[in-house]
N, CA and C of each residue as an Amber inpcrd file, in Angstrom:
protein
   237
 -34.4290000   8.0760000  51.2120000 -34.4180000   8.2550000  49.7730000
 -35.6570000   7.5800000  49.1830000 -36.3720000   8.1550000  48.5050000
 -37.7230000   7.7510000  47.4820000 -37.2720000   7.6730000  46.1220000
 -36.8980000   6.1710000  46.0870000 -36.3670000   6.1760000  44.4140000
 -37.4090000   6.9890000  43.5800000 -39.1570000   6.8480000  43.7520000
 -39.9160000   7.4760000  42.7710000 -39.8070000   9.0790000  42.0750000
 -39.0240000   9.3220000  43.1230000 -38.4350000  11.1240000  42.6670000
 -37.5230000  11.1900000  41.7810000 -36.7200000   9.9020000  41.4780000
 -35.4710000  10.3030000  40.8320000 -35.6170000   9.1310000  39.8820000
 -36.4890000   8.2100000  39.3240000 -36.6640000   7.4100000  37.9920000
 -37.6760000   7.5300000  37.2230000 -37.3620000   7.8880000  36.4990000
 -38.6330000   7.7500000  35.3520000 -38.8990000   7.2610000  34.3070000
 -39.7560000   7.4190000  33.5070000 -40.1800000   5.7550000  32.6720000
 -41.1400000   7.0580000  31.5430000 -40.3470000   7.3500000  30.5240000
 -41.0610000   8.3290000  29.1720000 -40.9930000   7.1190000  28.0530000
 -42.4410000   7.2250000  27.5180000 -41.9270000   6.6690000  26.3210000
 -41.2870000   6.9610000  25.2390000 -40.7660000   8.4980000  25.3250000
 -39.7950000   9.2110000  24.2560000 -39.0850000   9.0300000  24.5950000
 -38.3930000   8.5470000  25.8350000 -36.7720000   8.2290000  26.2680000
 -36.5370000   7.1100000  26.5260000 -35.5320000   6.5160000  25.3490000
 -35.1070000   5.1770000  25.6290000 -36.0510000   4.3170000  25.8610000
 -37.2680000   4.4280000  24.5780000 -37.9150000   3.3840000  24.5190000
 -38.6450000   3.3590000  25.7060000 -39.0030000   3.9040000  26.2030000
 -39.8230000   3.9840000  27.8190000 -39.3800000   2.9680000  29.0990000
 -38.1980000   2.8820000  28.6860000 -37.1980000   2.1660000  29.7360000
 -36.9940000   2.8650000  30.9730000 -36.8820000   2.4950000  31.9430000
 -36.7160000   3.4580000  33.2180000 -35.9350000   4.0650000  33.4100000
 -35.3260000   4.9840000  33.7760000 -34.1570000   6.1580000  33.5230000
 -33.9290000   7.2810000  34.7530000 -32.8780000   7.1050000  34.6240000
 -32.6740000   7.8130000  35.6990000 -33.1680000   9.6460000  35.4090000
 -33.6830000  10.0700000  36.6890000 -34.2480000  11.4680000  36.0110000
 -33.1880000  12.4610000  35.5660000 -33.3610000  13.1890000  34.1670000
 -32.7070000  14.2350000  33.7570000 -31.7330000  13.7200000  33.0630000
 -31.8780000  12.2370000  33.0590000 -30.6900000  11.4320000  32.2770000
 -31.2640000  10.8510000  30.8500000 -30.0780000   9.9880000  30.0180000
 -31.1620000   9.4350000  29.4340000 -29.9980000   7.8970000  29.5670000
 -29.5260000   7.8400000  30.7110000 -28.8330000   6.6870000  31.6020000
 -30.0320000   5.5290000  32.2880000 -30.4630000   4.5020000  31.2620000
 -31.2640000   3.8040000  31.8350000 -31.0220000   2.8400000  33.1200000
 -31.8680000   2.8300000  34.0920000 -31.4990000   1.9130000  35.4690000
 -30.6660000   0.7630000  35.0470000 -31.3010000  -0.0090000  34.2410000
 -30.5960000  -1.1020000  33.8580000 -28.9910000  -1.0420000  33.7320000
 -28.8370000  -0.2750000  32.9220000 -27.2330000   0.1000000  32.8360000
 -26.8680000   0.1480000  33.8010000 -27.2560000   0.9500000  34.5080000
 -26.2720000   0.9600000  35.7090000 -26.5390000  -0.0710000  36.8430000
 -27.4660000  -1.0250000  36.6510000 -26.9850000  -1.5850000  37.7360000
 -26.2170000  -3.4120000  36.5240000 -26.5520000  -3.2570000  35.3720000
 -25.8440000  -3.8340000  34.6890000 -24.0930000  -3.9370000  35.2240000
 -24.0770000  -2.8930000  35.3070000 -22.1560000  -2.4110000  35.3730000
 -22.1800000  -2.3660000  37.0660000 -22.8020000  -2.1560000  37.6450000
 -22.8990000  -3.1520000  39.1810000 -22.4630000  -4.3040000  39.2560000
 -23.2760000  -4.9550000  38.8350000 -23.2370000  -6.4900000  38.6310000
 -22.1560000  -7.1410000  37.5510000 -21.6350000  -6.1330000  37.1170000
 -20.5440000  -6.5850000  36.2870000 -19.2720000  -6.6830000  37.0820000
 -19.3220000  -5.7800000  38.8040000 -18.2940000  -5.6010000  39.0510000
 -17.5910000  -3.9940000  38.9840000 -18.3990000  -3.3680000  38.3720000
 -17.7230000  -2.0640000  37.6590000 -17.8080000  -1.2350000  39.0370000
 -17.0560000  -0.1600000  39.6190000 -16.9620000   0.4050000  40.7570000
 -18.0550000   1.6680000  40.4300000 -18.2670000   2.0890000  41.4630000
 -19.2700000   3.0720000  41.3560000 -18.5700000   4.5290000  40.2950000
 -17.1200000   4.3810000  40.7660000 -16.2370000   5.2540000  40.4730000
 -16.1890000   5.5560000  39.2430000 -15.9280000   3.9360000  38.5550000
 -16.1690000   4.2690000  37.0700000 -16.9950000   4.6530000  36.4300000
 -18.3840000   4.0650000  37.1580000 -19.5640000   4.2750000  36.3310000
 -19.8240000   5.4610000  36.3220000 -19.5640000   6.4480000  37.3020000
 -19.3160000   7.8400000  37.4580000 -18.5030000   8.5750000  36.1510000
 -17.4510000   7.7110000  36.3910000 -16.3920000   8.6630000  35.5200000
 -17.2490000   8.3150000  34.1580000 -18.0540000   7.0640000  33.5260000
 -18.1870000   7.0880000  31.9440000 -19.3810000   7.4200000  32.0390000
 -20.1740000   8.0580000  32.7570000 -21.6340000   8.4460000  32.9290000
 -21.6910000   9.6450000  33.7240000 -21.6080000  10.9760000  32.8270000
 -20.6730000  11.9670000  33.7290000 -22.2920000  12.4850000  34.3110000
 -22.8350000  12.5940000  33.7880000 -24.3560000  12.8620000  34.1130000
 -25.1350000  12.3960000  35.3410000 -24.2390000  11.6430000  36.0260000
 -24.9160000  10.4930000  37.2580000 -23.9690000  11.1490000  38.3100000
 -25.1440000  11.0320000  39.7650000 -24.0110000  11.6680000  40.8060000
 -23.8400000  10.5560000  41.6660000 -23.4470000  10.1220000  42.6420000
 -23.4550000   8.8260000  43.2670000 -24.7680000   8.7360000  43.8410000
 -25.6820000   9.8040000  44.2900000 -27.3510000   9.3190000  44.5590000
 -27.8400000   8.8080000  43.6330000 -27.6150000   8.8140000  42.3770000
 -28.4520000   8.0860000  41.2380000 -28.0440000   6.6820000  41.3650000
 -27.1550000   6.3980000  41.8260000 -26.3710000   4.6560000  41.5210000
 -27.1720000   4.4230000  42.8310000 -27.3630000   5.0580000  43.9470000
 -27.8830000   4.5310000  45.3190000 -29.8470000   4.1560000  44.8950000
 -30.3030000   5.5100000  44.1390000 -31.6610000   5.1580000  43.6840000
 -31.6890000   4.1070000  42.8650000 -30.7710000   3.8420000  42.0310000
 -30.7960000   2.4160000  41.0310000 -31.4250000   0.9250000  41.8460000
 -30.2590000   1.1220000  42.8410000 -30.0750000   0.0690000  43.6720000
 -31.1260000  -0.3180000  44.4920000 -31.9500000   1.0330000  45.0060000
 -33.1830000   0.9820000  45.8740000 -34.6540000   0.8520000  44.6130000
 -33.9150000   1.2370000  43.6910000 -35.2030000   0.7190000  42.3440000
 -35.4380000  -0.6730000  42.7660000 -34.3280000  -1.2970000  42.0340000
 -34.2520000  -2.7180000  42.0630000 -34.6320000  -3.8310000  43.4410000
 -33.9060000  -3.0030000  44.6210000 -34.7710000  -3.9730000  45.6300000
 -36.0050000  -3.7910000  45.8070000 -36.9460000  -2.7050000  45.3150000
 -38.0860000  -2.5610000  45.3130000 -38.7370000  -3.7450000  44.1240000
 -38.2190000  -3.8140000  43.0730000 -38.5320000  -4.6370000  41.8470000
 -38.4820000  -6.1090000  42.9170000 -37.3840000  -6.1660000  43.5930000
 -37.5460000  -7.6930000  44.0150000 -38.0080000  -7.7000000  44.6310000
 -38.7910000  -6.9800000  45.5240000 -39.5000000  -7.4040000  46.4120000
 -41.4680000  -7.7590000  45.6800000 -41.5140000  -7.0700000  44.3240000
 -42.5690000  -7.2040000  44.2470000 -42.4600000  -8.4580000  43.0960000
 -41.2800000  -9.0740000  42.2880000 -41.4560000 -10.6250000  41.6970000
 -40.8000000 -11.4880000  42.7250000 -40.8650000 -12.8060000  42.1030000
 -41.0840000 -13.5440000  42.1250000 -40.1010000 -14.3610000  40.9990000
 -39.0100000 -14.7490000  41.1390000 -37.6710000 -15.7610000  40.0590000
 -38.1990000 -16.5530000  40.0380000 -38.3270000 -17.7040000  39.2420000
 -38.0890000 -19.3700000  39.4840000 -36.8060000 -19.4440000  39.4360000
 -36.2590000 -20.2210000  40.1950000 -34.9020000 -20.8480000  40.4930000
 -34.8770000 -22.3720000  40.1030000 -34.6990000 -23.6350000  38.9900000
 -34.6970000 -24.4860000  38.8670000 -34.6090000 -25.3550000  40.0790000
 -34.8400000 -26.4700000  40.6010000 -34.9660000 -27.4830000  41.0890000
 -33.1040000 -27.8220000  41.2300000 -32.4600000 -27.6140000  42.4190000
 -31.0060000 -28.2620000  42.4420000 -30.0860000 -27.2570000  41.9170000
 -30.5830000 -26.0750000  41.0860000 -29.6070000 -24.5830000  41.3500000
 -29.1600000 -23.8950000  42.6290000 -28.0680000 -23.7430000  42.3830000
 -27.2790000 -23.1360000  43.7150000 -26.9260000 -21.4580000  43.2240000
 -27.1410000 -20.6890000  44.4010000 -26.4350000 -19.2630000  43.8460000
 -25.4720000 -18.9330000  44.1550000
């Protein structure tokens, strides 16, 4: 899978936020409601527009994002 086929970044859509293609379901959201816990299932069911490859490209967005920053983690934070 090549997330670059399936996200895109318009500045007429959603503020030029990254988005899933053909959507106007920004990455963030969905991996927001990831990280919230939310099942893929749901995010499906309230995002009828998303097929479960879009939640998989989200996910491969984002480890791409981490691999290219860099967090500071305070001094004596635990995760």
């Amino acid at each position: 899978m090549d997330w670059r086929e399936q996200i895109t970044v318009d500045p007429l859509v959603c503020h030029g936020k990254a988005c899933i293609k053909g959507t106007r379901v920004m990455v963030s959201v969905t991996l927001d409601n990831l990280a919230a816990g939310v099942s893929k299932k749901d995010i499906l069911r309230s995002y009828p527009s998303l097929t479960p490859q879009d939640i998989q490209t989200a996910m491969a967005y984002a480890a791409e994002l981490a691999r290219e920053r860099v967090m500071p983690v305070p001094a004596g934070a635990t995760a």
